[in-house]
C-alpha positions in Angstrom: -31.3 22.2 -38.9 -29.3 20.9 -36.2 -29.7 16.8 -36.1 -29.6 15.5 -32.2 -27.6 12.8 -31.0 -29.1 11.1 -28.3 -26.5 9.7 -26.2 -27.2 6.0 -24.4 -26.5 6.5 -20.7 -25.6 3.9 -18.0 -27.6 3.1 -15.0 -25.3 3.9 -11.9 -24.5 0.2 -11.2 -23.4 -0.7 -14.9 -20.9 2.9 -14.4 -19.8 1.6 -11.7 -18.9 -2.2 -12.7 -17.2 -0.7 -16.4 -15.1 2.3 -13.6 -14.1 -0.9 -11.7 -13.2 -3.1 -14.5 -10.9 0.1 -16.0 -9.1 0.3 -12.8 -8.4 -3.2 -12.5 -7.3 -4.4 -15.5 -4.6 -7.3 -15.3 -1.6 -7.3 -17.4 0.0 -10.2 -18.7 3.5 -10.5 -20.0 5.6 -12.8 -21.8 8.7 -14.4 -20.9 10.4 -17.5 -22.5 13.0 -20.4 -21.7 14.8 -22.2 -25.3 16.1 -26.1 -24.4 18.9 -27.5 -26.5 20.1 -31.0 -26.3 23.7 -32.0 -26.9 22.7 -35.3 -27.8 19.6 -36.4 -30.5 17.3 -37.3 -27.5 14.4 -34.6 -28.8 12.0 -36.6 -26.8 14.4 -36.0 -23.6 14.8 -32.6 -24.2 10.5 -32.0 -24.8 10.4 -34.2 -21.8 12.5 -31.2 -20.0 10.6 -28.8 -21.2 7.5 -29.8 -19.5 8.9 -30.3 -16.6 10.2 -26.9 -16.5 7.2 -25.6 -17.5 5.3 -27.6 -14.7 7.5 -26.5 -12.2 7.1 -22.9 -13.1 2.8 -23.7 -13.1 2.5 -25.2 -9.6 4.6 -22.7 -7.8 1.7 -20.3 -9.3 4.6 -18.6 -11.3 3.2 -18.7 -14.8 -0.8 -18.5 -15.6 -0.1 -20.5 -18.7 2.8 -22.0 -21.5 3.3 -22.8 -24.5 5.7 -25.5 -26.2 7.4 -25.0 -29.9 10.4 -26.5 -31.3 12.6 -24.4 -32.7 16.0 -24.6 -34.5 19.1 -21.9 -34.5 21.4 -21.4 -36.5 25.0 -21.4 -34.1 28.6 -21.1 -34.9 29.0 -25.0 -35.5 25.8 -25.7 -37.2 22.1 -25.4 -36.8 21.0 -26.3 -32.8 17.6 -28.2 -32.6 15.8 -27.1 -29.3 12.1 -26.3 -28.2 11.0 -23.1 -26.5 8.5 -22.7 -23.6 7.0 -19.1 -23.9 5.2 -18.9 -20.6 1.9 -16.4 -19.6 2.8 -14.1 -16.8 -0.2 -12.4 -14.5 1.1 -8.6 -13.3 -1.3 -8.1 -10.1 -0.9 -4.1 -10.1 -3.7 -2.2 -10.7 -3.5 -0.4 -14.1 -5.3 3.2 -14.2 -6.8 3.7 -17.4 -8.1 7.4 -18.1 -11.4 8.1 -20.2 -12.7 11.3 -21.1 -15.8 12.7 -19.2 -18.7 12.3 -20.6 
């Protein structure tokens, strides 16, 4: 005996809100800047950061950022810096393809 799978279905308006949401799904990427400081100002150089990072927020650039401090190691010695790793919006419209029900 054959058991039956009832399958749940979607009024026409919720179909049409999940189609829409498929099509116009929003990618985000990742980019990132690194800051070094020749001199042992780290406060100067986070100060720098920001501002950077600001900049890149009000001309609607990046959706969001993040500030880490990170160190390297260089050819002549370790460099002490902080990275901004900013949240990029990509406004194209993303097709995604589902099987038919």
């Amino acid at each position: 005996m054959q058991k039956m799978i009832k399958k749940k279905r979607l009024s026409p308006r919720k179909k049409a809100k999940q189609e829409e949401k498929r099509k116009k799904a929003i990618r985000t990427t990742l980019d990132w800047m690194d800051f070094y400081s020749a001199s042992s100002d780290m406060n100067a150089t986070y100060r720098n950061a920001i501002a950077y990072a600001q900049q890149e927020m009000n001309a609607c650039r990046a959706k969001s950022y993040n500030v880490t401090p990170i160190q390297v190691q260089g050819p002549d010695g370790i460099y002490t810096g902080y990275r901004v790793t900013f949240s990029y919006e990509d406004k194209e419209e993303v097709e995604y393809f589902a099987e038919d029900d």
